[in-house]
C-alpha positions in Angstrom: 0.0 0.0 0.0 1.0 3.6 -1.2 2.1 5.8 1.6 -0.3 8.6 0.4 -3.1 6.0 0.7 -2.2 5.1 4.4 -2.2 8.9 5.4 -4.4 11.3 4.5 -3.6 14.4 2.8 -3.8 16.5 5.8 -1.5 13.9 8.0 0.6 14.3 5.2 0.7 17.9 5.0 1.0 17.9 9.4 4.0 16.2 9.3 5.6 18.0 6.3 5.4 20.8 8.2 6.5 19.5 11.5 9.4 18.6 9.9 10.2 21.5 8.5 10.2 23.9 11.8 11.9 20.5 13.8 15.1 21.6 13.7 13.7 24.9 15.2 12.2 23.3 18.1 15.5 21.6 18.9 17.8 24.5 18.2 15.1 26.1 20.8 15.1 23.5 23.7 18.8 22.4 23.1 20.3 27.1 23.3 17.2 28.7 23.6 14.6 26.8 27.2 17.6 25.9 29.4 19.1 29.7 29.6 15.8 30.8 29.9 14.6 29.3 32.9 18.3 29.0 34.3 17.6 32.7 34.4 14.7 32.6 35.7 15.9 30.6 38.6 19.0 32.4 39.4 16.1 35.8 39.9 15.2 34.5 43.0 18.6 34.0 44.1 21.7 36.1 45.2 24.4 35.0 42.4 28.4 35.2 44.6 31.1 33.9 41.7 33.7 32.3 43.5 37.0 30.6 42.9 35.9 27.2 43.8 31.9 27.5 42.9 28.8 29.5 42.6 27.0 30.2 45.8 23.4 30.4 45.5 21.7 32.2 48.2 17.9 32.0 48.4 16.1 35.5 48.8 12.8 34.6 47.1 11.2 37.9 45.6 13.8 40.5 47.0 15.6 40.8 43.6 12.3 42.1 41.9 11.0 44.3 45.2 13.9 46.1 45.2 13.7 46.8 41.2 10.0 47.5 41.3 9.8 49.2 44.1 12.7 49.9 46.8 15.1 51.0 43.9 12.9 52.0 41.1 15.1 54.1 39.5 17.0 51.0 38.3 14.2 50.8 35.6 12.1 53.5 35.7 14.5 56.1 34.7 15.1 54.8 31.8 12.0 52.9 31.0 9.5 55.6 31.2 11.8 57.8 28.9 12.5 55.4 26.8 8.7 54.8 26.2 7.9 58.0 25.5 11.0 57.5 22.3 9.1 54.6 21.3 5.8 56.4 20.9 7.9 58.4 18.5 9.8 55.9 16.6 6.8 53.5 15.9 4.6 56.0 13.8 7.0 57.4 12.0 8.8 53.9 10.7 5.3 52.0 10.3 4.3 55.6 8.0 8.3 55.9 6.1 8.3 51.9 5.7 4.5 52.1 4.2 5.1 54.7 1.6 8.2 53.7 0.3 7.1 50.2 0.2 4.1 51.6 -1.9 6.8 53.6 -4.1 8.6 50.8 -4.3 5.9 48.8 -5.8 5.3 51.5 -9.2 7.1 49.7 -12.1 10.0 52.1 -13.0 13.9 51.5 -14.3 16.3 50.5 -11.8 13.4 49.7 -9.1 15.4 46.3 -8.2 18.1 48.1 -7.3 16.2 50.5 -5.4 14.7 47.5 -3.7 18.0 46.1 -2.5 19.5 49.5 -1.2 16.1 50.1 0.9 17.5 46.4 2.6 21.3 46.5 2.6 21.2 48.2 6.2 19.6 45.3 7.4 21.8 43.3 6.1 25.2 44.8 6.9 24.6 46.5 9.8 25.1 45.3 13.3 23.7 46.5 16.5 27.5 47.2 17.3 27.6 49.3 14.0 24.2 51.2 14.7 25.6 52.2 18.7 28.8 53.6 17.1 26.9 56.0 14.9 24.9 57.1 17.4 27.9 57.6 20.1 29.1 59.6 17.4 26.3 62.0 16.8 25.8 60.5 13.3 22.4 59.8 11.9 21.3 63.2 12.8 19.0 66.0 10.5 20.8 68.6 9.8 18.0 71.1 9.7 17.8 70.6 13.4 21.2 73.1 13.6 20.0 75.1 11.1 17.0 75.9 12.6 17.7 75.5 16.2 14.9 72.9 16.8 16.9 72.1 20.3 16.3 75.5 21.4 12.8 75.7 20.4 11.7 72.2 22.4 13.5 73.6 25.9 11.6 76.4 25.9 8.1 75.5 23.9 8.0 71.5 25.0 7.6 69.9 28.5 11.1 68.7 29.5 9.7 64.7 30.0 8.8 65.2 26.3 11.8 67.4 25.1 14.7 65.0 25.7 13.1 61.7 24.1 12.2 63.8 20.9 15.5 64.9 20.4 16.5 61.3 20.9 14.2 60.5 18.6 15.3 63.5 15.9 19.2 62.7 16.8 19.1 59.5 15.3 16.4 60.0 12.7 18.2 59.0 10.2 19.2 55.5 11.9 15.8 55.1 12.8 14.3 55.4 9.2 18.1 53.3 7.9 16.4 50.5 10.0 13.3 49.9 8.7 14.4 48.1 6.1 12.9 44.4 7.0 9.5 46.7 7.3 9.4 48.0 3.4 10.1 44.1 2.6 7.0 42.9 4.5 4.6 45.5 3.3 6.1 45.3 -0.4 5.6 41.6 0.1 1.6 42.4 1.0 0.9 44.9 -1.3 1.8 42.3 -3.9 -1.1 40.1 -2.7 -3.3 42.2 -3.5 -5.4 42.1 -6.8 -4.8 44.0 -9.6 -8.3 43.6 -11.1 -9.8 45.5 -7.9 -7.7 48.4 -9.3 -8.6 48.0 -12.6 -12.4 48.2 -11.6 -11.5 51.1 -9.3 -10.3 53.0 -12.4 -12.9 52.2 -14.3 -15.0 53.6 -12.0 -13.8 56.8 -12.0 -11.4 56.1 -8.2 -8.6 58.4 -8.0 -5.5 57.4 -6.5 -6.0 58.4 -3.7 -9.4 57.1 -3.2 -8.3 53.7 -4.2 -5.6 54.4 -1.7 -8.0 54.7 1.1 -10.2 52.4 0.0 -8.2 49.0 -1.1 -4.6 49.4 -0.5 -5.0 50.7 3.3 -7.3 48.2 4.3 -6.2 45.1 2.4 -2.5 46.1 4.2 -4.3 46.1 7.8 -3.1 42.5 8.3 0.7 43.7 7.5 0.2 46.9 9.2 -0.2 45.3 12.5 3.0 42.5 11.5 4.7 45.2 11.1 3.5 47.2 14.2 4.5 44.0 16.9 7.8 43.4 14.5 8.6 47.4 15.5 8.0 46.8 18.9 9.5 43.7 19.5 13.0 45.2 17.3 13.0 48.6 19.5 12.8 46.9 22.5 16.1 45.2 21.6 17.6 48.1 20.1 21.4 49.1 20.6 20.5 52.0 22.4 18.1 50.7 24.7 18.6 51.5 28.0 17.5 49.2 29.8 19.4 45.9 28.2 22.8 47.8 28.9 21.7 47.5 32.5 21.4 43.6 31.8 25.0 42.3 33.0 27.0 40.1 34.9 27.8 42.5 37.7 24.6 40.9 40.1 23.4 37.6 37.9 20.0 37.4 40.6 19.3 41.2 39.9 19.8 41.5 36.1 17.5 38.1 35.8 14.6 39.5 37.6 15.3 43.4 35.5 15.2 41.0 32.3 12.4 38.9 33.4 10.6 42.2 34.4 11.2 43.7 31.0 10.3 41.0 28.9 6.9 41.1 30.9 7.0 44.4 29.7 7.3 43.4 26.2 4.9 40.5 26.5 2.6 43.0 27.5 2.9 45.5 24.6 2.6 42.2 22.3 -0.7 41.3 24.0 -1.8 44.6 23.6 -1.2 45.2 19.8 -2.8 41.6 19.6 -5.9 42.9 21.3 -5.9 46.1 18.7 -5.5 44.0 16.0 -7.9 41.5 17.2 -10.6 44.7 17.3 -9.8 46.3 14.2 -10.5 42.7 12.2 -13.6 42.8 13.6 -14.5 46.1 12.9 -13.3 45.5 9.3 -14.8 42.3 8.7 -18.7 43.9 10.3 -18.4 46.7 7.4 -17.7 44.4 4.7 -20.6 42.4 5.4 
């Protein structure tokens, strides 16, 4: 008897795929579980290296009291600011990555290699690379100097908003150089999208922009939101992030519970664009019916 008469297709199409993200799985329990909760255990503990052993010292939740509350400036400081940067940095790469991806898309000479140069950052580009530029100042909009924008946010602009916008305007150009991997995913579903709803949109007498409005922004929702917990996720690991440079081998129980507490933090962002995206589906779906 025919292997593909013993399984059905659907077995057969199960275990194809199973196969395929195996070596994943392993690759995840065999360098990926054991540091994880190895961390995880060592939060609840006070780490002492010494020249014989490690000493373990049981102190239950005291690493995370004193991060959450007794010493909150250990991540407060830095998160809250930090935030307030991301708030910034998410619009405007979601927005630059979107339009270019849509420019992108226009048949024109040379648009392959346009293609590639809006990825090479990606590709070439560390996070070691990305923190020199910005130690250096590099990355930065000119116009800024010429205009004295600094000047104008100390005195016009709250200074809890002033310093994370020009953060954010400092390394602007960084910011836009890394949203490369963006551009490729909404390229990728713009492409999916039928040519012959266009064709009837024209016909129809839609004008760019209304077709704009009307297909391409709505049939991108899907990627919109990809893109949205991609940003998230990739900012939260950033080179300049803050908070990860606090993560070090100085007190092993005290930087396990800060990076426990921030990837709660992250889980919770991630949950939370979920939930928008969840809402906005519905919304979608109950006008098209």
């Amino acid at each position: 008897m025919k292997l593909s008469e013993r399984f059905s297709t659907t077995t057969l199409r199960k275990l194809e795929g199973s196969l395929f993200i195996a070596p994943w799985i392993f690759g995840f329990f065999a360098f990926v579980a054991y540091p994880l909760g190895y961390s995880l255990y060592m939060s609840f503990f006070q780490v002492r290296i010494t020249v014989n052993s490690v000493v373990y010292t049981y102190v239950g939740f005291k690493n995370y009291k004193e991060i959450l509350v007794s010493n909150g400036s250990l991540l407060y400081n830095d998160l809250i600011p930090f935030l307030r940067e991301s708030a910034m940095m998410i619009p405007i790469i979601l927005v630059f990555s979107l339009l270019v991806a849509i420019l992108l898309h226009i048949r024109f000479r040379a648009r392959t290699m346009f293609r590639v140069i809006f990825f090479l950052p990606v590709i070439f580009s560390s996070g070691q690379i990305v923190q020199e530029f910005i130690n250096q100042g590099e990355g930065s909009l000119l116009i800024m100097e010429a205009l004295k924008i600094d000047a104008y946010l100390q005195d016009y602009v709250p200074a809890s908003w002033a310093k994370p916008i020009q953060t954010v305007l400092g390394s602007f150009v960084l910011v836009l150089w890394y949203s490369g991997v963006q551009i490729l995913i909404f390229l990728a579903g713009r492409q999916t999208l039928s040519a012959s709803m266009y064709e009837a949109a024209r016909i129809d007498g839609a004008t760019p922009w209304n077709t704009f409005w009307k297909i391409t922004l709505p049939g991108l929702v899907p990627y919109i939101f990809l893109n949205l917990m991609y940003t998230v996720v990739d900012l939260f690991t950033f080179p300049s992030n803050p908070i990860v440079s606090k993560v070090n081998t100085t007190n092993y129980g005290s930087s396990s519970a800060l990076a426990w507490i921030y990837f709660s933090i992250i889980l919770l962002f991630v949950g939370l664009t979920l939930l928008l995206y969840s809402r906005v589906d519905k919304a979608l779906a109950g006008s098209r019916a």
